[in-house]
C-alpha positions as a Markdown table, in Angstrom:
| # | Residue | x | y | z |
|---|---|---|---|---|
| 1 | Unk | 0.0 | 0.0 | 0.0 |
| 2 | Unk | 1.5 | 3.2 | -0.6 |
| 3 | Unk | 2.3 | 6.2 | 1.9 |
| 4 | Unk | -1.1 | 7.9 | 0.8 |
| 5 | Unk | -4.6 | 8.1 | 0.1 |
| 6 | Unk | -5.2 | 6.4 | 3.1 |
| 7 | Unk | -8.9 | 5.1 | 3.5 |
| 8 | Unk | -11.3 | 3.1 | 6.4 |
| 9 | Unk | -10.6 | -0.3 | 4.5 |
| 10 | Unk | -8.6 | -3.5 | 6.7 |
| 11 | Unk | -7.4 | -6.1 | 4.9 |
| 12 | Unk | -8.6 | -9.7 | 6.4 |
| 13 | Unk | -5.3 | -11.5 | 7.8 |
| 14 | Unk | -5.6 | -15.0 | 5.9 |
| 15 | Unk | -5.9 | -13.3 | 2.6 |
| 16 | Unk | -3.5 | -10.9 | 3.2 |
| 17 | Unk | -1.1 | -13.5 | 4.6 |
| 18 | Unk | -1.6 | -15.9 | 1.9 |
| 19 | Unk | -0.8 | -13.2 | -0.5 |
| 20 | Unk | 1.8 | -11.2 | 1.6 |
| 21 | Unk | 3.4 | -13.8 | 3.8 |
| 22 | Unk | 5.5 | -13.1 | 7.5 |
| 23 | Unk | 8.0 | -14.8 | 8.6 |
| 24 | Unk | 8.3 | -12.5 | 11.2 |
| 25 | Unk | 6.2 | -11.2 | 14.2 |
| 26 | Unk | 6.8 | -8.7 | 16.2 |
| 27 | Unk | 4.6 | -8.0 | 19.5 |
| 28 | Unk | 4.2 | -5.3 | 21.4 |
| 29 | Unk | 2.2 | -4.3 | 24.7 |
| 30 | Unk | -1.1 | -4.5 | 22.6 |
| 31 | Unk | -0.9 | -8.1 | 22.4 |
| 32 | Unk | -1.0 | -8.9 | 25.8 |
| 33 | Unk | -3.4 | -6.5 | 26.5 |
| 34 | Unk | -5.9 | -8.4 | 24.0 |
| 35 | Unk | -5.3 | -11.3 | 26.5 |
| 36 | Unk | -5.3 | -9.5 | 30.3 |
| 37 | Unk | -6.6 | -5.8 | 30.3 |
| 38 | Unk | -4.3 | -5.2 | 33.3 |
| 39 | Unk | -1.5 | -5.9 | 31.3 |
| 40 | Unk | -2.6 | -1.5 | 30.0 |
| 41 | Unk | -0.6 | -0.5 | 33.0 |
| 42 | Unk | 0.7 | 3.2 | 32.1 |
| 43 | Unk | 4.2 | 2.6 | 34.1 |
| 44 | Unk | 5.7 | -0.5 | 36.2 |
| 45 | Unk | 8.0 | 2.6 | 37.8 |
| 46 | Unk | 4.8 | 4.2 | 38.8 |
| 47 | Unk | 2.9 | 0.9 | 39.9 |
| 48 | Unk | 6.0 | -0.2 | 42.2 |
| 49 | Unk | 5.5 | 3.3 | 44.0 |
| 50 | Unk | 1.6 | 3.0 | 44.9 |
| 51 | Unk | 1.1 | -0.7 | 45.2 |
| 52 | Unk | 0.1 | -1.4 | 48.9 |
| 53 | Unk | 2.5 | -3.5 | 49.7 |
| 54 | Unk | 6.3 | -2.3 | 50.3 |
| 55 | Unk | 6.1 | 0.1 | 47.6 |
| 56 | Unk | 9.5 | 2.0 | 46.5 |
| 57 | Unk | 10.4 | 3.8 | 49.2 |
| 58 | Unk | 11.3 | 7.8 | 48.8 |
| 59 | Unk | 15.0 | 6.5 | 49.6 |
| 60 | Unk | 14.3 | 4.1 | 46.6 |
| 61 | Unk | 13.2 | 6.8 | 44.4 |
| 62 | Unk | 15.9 | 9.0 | 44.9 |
| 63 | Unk | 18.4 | 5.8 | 43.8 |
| 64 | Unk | 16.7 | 5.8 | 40.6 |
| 65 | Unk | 17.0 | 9.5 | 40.2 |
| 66 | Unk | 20.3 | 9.7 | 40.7 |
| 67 | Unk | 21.0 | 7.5 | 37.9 |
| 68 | Unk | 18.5 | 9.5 | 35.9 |
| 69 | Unk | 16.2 | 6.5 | 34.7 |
| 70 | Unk | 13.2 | 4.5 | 35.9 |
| 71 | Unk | 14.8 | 1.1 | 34.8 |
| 72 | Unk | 15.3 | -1.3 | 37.4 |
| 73 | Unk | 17.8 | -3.5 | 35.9 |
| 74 | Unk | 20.2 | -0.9 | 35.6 |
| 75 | Unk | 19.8 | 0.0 | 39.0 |
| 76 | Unk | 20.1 | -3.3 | 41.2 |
| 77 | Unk | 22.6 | -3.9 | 38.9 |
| 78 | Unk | 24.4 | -0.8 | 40.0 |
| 79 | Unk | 23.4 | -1.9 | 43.7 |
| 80 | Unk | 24.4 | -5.7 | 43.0 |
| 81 | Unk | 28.4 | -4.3 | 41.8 |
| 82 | Unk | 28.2 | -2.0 | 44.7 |
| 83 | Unk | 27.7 | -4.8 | 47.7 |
| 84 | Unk | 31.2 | -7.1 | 45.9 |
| 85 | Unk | 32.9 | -3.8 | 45.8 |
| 86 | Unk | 32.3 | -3.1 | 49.5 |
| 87 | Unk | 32.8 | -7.0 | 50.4 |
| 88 | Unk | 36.2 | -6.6 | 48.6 |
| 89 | Unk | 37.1 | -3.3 | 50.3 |
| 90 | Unk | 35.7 | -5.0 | 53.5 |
| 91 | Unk | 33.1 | -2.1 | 53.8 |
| 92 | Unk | 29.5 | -2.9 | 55.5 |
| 93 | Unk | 27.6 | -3.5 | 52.5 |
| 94 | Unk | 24.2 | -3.9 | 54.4 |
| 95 | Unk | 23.2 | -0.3 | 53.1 |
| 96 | Unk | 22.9 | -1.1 | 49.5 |
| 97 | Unk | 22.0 | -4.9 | 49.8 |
| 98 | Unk | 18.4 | -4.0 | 52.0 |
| 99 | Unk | 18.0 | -0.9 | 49.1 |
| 100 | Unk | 18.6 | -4.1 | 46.5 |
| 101 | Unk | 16.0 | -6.4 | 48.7 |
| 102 | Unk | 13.2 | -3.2 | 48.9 |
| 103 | Unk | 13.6 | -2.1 | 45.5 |
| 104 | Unk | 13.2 | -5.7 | 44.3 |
| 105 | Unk | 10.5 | -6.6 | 46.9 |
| 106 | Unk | 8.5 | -3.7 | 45.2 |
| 107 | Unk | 9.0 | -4.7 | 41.6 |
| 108 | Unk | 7.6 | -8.1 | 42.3 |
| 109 | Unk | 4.7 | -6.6 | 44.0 |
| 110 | Unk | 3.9 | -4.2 | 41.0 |
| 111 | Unk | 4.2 | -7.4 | 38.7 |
| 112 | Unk | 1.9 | -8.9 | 40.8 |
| 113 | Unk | -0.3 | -6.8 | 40.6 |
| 114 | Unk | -0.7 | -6.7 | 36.9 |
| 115 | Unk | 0.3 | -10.1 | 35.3 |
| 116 | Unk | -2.0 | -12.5 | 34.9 |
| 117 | Unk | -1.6 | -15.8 | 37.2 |
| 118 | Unk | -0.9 | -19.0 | 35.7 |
| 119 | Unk | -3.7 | -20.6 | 37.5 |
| 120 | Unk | -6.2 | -18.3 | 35.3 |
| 121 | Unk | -5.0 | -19.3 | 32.0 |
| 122 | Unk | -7.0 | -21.4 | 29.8 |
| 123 | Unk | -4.8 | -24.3 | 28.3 |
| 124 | Unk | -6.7 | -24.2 | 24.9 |
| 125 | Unk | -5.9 | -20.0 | 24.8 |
| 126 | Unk | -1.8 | -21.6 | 25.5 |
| 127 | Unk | -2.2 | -24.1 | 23.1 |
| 128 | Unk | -3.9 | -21.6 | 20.7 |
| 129 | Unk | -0.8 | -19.5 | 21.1 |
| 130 | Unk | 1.5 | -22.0 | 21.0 |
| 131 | Unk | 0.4 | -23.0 | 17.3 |
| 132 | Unk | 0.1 | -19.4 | 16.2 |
| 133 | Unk | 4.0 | -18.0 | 17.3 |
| 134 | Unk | 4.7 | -21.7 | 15.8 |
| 135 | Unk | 3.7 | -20.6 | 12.2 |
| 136 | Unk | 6.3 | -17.9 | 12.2 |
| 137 | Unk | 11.0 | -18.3 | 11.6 |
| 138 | Unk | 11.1 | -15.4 | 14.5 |
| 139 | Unk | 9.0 | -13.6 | 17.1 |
| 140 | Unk | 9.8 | -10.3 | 18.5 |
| 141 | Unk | 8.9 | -9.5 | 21.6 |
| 142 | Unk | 9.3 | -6.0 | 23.0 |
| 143 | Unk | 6.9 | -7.2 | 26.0 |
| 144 | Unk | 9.1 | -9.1 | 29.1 |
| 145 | Unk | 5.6 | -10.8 | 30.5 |
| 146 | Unk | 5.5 | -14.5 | 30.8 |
| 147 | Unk | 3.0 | -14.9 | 27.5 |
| 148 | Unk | 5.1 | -16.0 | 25.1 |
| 149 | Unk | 7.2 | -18.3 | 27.1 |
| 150 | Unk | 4.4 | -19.9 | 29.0 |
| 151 | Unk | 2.7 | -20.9 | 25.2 |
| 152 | Unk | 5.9 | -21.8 | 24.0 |
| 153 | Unk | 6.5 | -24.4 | 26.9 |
| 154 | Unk | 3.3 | -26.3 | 26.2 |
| 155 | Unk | 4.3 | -27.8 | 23.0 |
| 156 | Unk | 8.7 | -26.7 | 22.8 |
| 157 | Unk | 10.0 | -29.1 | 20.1 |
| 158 | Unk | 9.3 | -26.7 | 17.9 |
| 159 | Unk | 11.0 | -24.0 | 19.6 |
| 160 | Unk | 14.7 | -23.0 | 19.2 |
| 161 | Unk | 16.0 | -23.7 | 23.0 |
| 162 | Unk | 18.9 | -20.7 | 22.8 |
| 163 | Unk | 19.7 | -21.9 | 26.3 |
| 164 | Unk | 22.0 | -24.8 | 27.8 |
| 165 | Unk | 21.4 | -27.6 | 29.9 |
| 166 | Unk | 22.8 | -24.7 | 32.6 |
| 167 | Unk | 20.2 | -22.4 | 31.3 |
| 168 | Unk | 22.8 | -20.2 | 29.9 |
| 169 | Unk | 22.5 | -18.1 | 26.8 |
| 170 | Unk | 24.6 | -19.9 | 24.1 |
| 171 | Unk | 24.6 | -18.0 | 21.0 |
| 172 | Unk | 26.0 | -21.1 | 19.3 |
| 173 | Unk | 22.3 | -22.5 | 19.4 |
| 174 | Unk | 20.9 | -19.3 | 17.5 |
| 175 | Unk | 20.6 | -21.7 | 13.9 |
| 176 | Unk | 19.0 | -24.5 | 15.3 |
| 177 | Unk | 15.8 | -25.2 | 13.6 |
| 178 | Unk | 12.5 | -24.7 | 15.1 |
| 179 | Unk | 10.9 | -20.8 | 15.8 |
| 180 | Unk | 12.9 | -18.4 | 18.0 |
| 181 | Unk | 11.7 | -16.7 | 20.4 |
| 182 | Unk | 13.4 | -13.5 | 20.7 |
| 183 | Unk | 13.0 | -10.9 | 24.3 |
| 184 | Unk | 14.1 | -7.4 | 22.9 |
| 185 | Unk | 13.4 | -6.5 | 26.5 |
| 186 | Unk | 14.3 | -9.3 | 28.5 |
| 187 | Unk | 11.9 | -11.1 | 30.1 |
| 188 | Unk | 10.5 | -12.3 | 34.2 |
| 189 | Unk | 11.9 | -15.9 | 33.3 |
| 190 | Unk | 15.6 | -14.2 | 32.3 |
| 191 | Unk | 18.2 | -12.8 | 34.4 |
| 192 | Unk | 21.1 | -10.9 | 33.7 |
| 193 | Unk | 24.7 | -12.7 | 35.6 |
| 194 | Unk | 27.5 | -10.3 | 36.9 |
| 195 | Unk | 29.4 | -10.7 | 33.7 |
| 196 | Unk | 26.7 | -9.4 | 31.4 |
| 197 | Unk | 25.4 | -13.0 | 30.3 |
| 198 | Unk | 21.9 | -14.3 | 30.3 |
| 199 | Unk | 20.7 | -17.5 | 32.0 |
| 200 | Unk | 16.9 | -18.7 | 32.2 |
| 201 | Unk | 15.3 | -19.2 | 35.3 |
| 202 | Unk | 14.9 | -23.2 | 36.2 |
| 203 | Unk | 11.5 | -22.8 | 37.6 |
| 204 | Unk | 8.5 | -24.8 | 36.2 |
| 205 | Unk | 5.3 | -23.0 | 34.8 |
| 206 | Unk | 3.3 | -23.0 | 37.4 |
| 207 | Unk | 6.1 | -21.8 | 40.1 |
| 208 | Unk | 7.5 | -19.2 | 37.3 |
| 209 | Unk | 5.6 | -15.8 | 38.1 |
| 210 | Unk | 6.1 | -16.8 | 41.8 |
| 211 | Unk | 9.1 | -17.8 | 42.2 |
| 212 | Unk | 10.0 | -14.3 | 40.8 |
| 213 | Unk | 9.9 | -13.4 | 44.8 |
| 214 | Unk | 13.4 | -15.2 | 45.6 |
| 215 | Unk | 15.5 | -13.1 | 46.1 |
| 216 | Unk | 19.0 | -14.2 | 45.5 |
| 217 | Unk | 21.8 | -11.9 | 46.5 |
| 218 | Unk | 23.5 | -11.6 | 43.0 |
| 219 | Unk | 20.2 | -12.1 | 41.0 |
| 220 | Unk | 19.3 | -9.3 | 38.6 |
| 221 | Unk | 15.7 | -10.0 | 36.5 |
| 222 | Unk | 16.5 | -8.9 | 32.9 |
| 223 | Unk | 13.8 | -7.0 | 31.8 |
| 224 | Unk | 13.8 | -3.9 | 30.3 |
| 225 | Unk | 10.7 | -1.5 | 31.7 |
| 226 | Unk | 8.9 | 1.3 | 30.8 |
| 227 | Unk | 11.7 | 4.2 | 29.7 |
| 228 | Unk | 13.1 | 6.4 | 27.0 |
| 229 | Unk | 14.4 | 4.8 | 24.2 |
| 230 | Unk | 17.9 | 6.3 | 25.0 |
| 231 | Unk | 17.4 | 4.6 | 28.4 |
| 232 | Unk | 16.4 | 1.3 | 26.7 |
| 233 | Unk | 18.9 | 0.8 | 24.3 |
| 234 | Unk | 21.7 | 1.6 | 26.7 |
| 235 | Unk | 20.5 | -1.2 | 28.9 |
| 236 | Unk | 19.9 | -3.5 | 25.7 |
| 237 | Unk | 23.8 | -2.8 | 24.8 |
| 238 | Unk | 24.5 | -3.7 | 28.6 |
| 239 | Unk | 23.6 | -7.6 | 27.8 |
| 240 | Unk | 24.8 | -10.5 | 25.8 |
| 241 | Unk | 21.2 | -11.6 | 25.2 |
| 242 | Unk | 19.3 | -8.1 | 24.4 |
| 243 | Unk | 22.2 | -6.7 | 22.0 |
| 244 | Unk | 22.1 | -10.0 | 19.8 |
| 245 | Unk | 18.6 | -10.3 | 19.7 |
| 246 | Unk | 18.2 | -6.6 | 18.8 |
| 247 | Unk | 20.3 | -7.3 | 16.0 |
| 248 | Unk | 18.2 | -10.2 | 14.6 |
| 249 | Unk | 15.3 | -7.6 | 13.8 |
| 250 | Unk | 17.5 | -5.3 | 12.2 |
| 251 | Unk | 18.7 | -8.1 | 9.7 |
| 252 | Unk | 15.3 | -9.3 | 8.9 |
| 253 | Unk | 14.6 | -9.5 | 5.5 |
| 254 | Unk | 11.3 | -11.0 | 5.0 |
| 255 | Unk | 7.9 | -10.1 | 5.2 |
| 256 | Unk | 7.0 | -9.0 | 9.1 |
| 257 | Unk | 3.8 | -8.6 | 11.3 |
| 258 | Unk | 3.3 | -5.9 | 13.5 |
| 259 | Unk | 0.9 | -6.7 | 16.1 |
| 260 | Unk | 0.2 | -4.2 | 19.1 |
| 261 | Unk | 3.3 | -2.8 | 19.1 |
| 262 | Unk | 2.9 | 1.0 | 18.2 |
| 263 | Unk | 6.5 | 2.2 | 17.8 |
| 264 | Unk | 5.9 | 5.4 | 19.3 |
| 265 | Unk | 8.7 | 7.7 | 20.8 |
| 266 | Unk | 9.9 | 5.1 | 23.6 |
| 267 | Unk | 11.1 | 2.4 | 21.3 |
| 268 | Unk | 12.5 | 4.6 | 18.8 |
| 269 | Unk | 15.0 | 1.6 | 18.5 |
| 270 | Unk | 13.3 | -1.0 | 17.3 |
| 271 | Unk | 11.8 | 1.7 | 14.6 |
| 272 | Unk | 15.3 | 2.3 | 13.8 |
| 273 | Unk | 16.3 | -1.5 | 13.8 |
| 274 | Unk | 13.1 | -2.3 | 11.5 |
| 275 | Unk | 14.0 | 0.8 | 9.2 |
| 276 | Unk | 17.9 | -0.6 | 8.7 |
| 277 | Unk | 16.6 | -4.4 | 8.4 |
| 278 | Unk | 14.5 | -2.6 | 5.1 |
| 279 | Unk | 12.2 | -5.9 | 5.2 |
| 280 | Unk | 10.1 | -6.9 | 1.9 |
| 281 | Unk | 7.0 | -5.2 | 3.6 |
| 282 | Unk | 5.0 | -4.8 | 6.7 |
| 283 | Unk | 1.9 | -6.1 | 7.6 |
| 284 | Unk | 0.4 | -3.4 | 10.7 |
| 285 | Unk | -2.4 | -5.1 | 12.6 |
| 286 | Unk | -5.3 | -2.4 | 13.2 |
| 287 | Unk | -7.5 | -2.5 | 15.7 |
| 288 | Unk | -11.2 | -1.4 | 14.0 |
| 289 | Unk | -12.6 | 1.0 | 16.4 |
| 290 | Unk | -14.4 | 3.3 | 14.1 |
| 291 | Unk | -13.4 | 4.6 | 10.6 |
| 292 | Unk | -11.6 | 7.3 | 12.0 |
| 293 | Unk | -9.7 | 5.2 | 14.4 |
| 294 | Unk | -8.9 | 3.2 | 11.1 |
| 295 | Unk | -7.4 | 6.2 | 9.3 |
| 296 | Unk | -5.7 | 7.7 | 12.2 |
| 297 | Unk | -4.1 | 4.3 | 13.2 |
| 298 | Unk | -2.4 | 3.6 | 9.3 |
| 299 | Unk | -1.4 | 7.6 | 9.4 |
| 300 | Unk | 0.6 | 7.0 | 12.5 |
| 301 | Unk | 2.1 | 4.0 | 11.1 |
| 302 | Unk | 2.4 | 5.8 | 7.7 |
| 303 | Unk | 4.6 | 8.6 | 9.9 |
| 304 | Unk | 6.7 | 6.6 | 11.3 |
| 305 | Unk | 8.1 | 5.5 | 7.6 |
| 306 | Unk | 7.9 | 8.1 | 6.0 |
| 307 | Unk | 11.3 | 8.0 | 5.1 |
| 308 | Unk | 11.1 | 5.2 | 3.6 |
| 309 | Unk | 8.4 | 5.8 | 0.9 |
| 310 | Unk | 9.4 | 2.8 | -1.0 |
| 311 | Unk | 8.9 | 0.4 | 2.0 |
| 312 | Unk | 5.1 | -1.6 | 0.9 |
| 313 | Unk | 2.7 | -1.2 | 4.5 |
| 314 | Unk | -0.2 | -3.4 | 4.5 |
| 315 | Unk | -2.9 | -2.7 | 7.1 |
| 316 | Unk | -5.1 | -5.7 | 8.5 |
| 317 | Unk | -8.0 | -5.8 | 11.4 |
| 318 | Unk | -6.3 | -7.2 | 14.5 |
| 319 | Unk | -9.3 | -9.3 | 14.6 |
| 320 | Unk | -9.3 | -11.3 | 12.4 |
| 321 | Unk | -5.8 | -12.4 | 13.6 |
| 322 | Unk | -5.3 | -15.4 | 15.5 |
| 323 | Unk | -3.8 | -13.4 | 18.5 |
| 324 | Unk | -6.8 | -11.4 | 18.4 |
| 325 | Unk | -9.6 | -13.7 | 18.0 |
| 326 | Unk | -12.5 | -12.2 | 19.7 |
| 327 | Unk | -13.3 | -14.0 | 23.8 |
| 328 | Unk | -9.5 | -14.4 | 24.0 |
| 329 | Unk | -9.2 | -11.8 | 26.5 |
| 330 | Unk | -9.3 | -13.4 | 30.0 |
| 331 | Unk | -11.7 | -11.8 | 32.7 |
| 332 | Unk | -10.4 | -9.7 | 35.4 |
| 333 | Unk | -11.9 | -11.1 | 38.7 |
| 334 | Unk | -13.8 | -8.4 | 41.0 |
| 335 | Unk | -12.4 | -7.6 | 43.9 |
| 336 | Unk | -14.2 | -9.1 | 46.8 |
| 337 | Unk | -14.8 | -5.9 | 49.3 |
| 338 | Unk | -15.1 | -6.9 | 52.9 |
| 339 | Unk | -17.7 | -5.8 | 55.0 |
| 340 | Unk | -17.6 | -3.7 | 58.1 |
């Protein structure tokens, strides 16, 4: 489609995949809000300062000030390096470690508080995912929920496993056949090692999203939240995992799907890495509102290549997409209010 004369009319995904076929997806937060409408959170910075229990503390808040970002990798990674030096120096290192155990005690409550529990997933809505990022060479996902790796563990021979029997990182399994599964943002079920390398967390399913709570002296969740892109991609360049996996979608070549990822100002790079990759086209999931909606949706997308005038975007209605198959979305239970 070219750059112009933009109208109210969606292409229907089957056709338009049979005649305009991905071998890439890329996912972004609209995704998994299709699935858990808590998962529309604004900030997890924000979240971790008004949730009710242990919230970031003004102390806390001032930490990540002073390194002028609301990431938390970078800063109990910054805490982490600052308990070994003071064990090496033989300075009291209790100071930073309890910042390390508060700040990370409120990041699990904020996650808590908007991820979706295991328990309330359907196993036909896994499976139904599972077969779906199945159909595609590489996923992309800018989101760092458990989604993704929850489907792909229901069915994983046909998943690339990019980590060893140690659940480290190992690059060298990047060309192994199956689909990969690639975290431009990290993920719950990753953490980052002192050295800069990646290993998967061991825990089963079920014990995943929970066992997020132990907290290991040493372990730093890689995930990168809410933040500029600047922010972002310095993190991303920080780790073995992120920097490799951001340069798989900046050499993809093929067709690719774009499905609820909006690449607005605050992943400026993965825009950037799209624009370089120069794929054969883009197919733009659209979510049909109204016709304005419609036409306001492709003009955003339109915007963000219009550089690239020669690059064919192809616009499609979200729901007629697998991973937006209307009664996916998962009910939010009511909060039982207790009497007085």
């Amino acid at each position: 489609m070219p750059h112009a004369n933009l109208d109210a009319s969606l292409n229907h995904w089957p056709d338009l995949n049979a005649s305009h076929p991905c071998s890439g997806l890329l996912l972004g937060n609209g995704a998994s809000r299709a699935l858990w409408r808590p998962f529309s959170y604004f900030s997890l910075f924000e979240e971790a300062q008004r949730v009710r229990h242990k919230p970031l503390s003004l102390t806390d808040q001032a930490l990540f000030k002073s390194l002028g970002s609301e990431l938390f990798e970078p800063v109990l990674s910054a805490l982490n390096t600052t308990v070994r030096i003071n064990a090496a120096l033989a300075i009291s290192a209790s100071a930073p470690l309890n910042r390390y155990y508060a700040i990370k005690e409120a990041l699990i409550h904020a996650i808590r508080s908007v991820h979706v529990p295991w328990r309330m997933l359907p196993s036909q809505t896994l499976q139904l995912l599972n077969r779906e990022l199945g159909t595609y060479q590489s996923v992309y996902s800018s989101n760092y929920d458990l989604i993704c790796h929850w489907a792909a563990s229901q069915a994983p021979e046909g998943f690339q496993q990019l980590f060893d029997e140690d659940g480290d990182f190992d690059i060298r399994r990047t060309r192994s056949p199956g689909t990969r599964l690639l975290y431009l943002h990290g993920g719950l079920h990753l953490l980052k090692q002192q050295d800069g390398s990646t290993r998967q967390r061991s825990a089963t399913d079920s014990q995943l999203l929970d066992g997020f709570a132990v907290n290991t002296p040493g372990d730093v969740p890689l995930f990168v939240n809410e933040s500029s892109s600047a922010d972002k991609l310095k993190a991303i360049r920080s780790s073995d995992y992120l920097s490799w996996a951001l340069g798989e979608l900046a050499g993809h070549r093929d067709g690719l799907c774009i499905f609820g990822q909006h690449l607005d100002g605050t992943d400026r790079h993965l825009l950037e890495a799209i624009k370089l990759a120069r794929p054969a086209h883009l197919a733009i999931a659209i979510r049909p509102l109204s016709d304005a909606s419609i036409i306001s949706q492709k003009q955003h997308y339109v915007q963000r290549f219009a550089d690239m005038p020669d690059l064919p975007l192809y616009f499609f209605d979200a729901y007629s997409h697998p991973l937006g198959t209307p009664g996916l979305e998962i009910p939010v239970p009511v909060p039982i209010r207790k009497r007085r």
